[in-house]
PLY file of the C-alpha trace (Angstrom):
ply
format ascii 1.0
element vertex 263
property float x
property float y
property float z
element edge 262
property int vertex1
property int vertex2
end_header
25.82 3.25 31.83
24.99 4.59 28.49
28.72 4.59 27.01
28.65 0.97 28.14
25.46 0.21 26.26
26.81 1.74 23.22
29.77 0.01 23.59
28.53 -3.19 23.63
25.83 -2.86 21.07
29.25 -1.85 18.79
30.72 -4.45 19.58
28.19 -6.43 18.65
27.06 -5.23 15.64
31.02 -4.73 14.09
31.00 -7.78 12.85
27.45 -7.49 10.83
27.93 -3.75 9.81
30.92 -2.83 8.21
33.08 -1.35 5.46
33.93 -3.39 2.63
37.36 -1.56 2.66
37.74 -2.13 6.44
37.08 -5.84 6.06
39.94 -8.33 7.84
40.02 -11.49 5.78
37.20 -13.51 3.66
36.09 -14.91 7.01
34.64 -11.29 8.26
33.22 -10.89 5.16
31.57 -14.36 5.49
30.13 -12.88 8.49
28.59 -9.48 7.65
25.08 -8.83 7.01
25.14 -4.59 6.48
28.13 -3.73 4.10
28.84 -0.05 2.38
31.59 0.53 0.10
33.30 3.87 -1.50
32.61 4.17 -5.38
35.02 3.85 -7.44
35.99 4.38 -11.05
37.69 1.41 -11.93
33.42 -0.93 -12.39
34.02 -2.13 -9.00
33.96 -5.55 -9.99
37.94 -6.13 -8.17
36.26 -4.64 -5.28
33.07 -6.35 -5.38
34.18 -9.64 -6.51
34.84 -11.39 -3.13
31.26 -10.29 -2.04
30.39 -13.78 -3.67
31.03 -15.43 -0.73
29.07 -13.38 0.97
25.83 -15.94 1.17
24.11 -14.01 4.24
24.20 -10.56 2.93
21.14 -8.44 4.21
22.66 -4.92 2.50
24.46 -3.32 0.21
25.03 0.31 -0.37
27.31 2.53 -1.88
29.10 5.65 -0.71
29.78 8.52 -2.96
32.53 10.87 -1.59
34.88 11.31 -4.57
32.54 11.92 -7.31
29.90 14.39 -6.24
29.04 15.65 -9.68
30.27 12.44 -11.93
28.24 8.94 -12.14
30.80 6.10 -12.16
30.52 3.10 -14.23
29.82 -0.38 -13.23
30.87 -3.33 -14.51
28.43 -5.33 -16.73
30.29 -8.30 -15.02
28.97 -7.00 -11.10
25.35 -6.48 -12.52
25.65 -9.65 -14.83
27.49 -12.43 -12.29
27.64 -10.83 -8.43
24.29 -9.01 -7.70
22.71 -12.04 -8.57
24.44 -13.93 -6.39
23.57 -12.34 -3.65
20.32 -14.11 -3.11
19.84 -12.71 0.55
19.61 -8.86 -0.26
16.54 -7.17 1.53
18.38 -3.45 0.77
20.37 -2.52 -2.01
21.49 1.05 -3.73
23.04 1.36 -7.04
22.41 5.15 -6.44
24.69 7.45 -8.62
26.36 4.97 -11.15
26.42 5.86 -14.88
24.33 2.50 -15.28
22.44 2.80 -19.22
21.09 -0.50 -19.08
20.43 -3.66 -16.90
20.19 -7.29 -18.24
16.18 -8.46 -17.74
16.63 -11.48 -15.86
18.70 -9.47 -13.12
16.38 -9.27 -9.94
14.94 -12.78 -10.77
17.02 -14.42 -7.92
17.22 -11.51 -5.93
13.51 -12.42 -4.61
14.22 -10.99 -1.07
14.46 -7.35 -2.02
12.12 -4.93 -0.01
14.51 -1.17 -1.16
15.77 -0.93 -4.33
17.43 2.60 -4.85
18.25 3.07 -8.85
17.96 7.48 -8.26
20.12 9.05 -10.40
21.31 6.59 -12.69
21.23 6.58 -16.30
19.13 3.51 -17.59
16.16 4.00 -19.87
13.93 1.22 -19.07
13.64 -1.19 -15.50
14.26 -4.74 -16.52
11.16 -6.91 -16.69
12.70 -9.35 -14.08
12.30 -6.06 -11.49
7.93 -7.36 -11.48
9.42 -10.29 -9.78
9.88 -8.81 -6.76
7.03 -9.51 -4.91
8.17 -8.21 -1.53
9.18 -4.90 -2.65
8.24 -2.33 -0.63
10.52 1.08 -2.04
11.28 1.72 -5.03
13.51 5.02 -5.89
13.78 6.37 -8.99
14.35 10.14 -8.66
16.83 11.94 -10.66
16.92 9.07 -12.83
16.08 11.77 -15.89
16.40 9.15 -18.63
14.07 6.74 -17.51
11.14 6.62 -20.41
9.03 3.71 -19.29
7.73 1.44 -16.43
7.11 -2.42 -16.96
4.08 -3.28 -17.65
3.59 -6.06 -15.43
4.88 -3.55 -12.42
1.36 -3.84 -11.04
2.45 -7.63 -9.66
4.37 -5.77 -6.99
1.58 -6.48 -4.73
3.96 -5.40 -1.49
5.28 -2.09 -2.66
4.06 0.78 -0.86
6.82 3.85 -1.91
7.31 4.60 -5.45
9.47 7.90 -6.15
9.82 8.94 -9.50
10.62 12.64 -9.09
12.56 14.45 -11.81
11.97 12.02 -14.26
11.05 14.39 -17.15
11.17 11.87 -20.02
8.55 9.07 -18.28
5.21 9.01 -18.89
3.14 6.99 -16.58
1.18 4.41 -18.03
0.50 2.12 -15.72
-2.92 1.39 -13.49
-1.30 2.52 -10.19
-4.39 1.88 -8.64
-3.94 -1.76 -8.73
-1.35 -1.62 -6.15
-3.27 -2.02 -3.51
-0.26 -1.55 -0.69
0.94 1.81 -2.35
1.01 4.31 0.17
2.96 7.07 -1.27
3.73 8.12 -5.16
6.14 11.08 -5.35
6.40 13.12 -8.56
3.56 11.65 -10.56
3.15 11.69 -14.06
-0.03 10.15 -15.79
-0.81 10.55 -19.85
-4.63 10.26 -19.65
-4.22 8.45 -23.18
-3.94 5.32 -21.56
-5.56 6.19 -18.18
-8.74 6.71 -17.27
-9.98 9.39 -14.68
-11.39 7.15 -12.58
-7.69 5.34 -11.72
-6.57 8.78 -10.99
-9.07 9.17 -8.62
-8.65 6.26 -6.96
-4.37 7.27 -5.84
-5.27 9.06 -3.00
-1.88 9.13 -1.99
0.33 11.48 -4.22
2.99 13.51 -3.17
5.22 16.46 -4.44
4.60 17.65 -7.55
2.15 16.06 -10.20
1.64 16.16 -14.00
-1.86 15.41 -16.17
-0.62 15.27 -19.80
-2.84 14.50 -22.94
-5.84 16.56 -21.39
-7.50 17.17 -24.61
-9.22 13.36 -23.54
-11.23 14.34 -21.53
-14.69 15.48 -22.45
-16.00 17.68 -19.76
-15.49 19.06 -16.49
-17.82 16.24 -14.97
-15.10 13.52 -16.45
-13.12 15.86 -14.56
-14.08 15.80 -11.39
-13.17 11.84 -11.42
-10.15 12.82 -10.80
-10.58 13.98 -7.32
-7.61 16.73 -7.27
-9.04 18.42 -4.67
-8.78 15.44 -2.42
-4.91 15.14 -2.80
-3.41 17.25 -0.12
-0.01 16.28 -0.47
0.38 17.95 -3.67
2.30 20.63 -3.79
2.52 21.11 -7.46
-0.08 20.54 -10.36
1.10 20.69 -13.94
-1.84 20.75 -16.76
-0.81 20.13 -19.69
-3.13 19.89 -23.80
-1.65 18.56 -26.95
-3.03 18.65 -30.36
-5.68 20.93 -32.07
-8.16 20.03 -29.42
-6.12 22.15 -26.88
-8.08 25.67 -28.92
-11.38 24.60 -27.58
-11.15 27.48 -25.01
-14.66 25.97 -23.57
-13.35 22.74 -22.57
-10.10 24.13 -21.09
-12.54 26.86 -18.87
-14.51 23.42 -17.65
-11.99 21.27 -16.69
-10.17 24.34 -14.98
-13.22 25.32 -13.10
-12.39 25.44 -9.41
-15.33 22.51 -8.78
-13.03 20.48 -11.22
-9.58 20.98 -10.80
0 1
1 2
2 3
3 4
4 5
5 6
6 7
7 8
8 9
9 10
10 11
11 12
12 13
13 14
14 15
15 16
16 17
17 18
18 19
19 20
20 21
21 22
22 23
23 24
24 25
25 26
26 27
27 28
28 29
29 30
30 31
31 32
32 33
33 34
34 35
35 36
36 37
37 38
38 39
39 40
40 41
41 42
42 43
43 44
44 45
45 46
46 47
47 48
48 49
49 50
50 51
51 52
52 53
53 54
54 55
55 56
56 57
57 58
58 59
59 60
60 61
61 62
62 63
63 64
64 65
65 66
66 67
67 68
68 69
69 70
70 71
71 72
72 73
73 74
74 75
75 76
76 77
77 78
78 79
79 80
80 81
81 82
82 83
83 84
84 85
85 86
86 87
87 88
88 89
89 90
90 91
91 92
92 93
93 94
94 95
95 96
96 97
97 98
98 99
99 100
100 101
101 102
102 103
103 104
104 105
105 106
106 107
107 108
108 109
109 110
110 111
111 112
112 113
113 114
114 115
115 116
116 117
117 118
118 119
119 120
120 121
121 122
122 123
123 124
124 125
125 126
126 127
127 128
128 129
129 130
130 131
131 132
132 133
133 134
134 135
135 136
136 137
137 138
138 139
139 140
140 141
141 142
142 143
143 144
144 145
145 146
146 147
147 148
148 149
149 150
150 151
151 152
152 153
153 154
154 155
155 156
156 157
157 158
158 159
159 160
160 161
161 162
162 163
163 164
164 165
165 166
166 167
167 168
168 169
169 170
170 171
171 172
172 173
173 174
174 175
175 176
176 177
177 178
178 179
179 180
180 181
181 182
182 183
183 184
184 185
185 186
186 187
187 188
188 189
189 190
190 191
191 192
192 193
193 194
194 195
195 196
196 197
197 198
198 199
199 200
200 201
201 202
202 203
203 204
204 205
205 206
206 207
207 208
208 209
209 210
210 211
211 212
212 213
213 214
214 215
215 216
216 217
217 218
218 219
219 220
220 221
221 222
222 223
223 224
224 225
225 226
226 227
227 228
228 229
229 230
230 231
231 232
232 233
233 234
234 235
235 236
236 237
237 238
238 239
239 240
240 241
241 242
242 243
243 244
244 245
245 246
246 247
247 248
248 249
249 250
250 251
251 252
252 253
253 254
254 255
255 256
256 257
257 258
258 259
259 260
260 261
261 262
């Protein structure tokens, strides 16, 4: 009985899940809601190009098997004029590509998103059009080790509730996190006190991994400190500390804000 189950529940689902390289004709594509595809080195954009027709597209995502240790390219013409097009998308990974930069008006039509993986590419900044997504609820970023800054406006994404920003040694977070009010889990936190107060740290009760407090020479004392509620964040499995500047000789504020009560 349960081959027969699984059988049919194939059959039903070949024609919404499939391969892009397995696809029979324009009219399965048509069809399909789940599609994966094998990277390529070539921008994708032959590949990709018939996924215009592809109005009812739910997902899109990427295989790697080929280039384990190398980030392909893709096509400014696939980001530019096809990803757009797809107006359906609720999932889509761009995980692995060599991508430096994305035009800012690229998620504006893309309205459905609720994943967006962008791990271990190579861009520098989001686009601004990514604080249009208003139904966002993941957001992946790990591995992306170029990445140097977050929108501004990011705190719009009223829906999203995963943000991953792991091994992203070159971003400083700036942004009041605490204002997204559906944000469940933050993994691999960074925070530059210069433009955050303790108080908004204390408020993200739900950090994960490991987590960085740069720029600590602004804070006064250990009782501006203890805003910060550290001891509150279980999740955390790693705290970095880190003092810039002159300021970071005053041995007496270091001992306060180190003090067990504190941090």
């Amino acid at each position: 009985m349960n081959d027969l189950v699984n059988d049919l529940a194939q059959i039903a689902s070949s024609k919404l899940c499939v391969r892009l390289e397995e696809c029979q004709g324009s009219h399965m594509l048509e069809q399909s809601r789940h599609l994966s595809y094998s990277m390529g080195e070539d921008g994708e954009f032959m590949q990709l190009n018939p996924l215009s027709k592809s109005e009812q597209l739910r997902t899109l995502f990427p295989i790697n098997i080929q280039y384990l240790y190398l980030r392909p390219k893709l096509s400014k013409r696939v980001l530019d004029n096809i990803l757009p097009s797809l107006r359906s998308l609720r999932a889509l990974s761009l995980s692995g590509y060599g991508i430096v930069e994305m035009t800012n008006d690229l998620f504006i039509k893309l309205k459905l998103l609720r994943f967006l993986d962008l791990s271990q590419t190579m861009i520098k900044m989001l686009p601004d059009s990514i604080c249009k997504l208003y139904n966002l609820e993941t957001l992946l970023l790990l591995d992306c080790s170029y990445l140097q800054e977050l929108p501004l406006q990011m705190e719009a994404l009223i829906n999203l509730r995963h943000l991953d920003i792991s091994n992203t040694s070159r971003l400083k977070m700036l942004l009041p996190l605490s204002k997204l009010k559906s944000l469940q889990v933050v993994v691999g936190a960074k925070f530059l006190l210069g433009g955050l107060r303790m108080e908004e740290l204390g408020e993200l009760h739900n950090l994960y991994g490991s987590v960085s407090i740069l720029e600590l020479q602004n804070v006064v004392d250990r009782k501006e400190a203890l805003k910060e509620k550290m001891r509150e964040k279980n999740h955390v499995e790693k705290l970095s500390l880190e003092w810039s500047g002159s300021i970071a000789n005053n041995s007496q504020t270091e001992r306060d804000i180190l003090d067990k009560r504190a941090i």
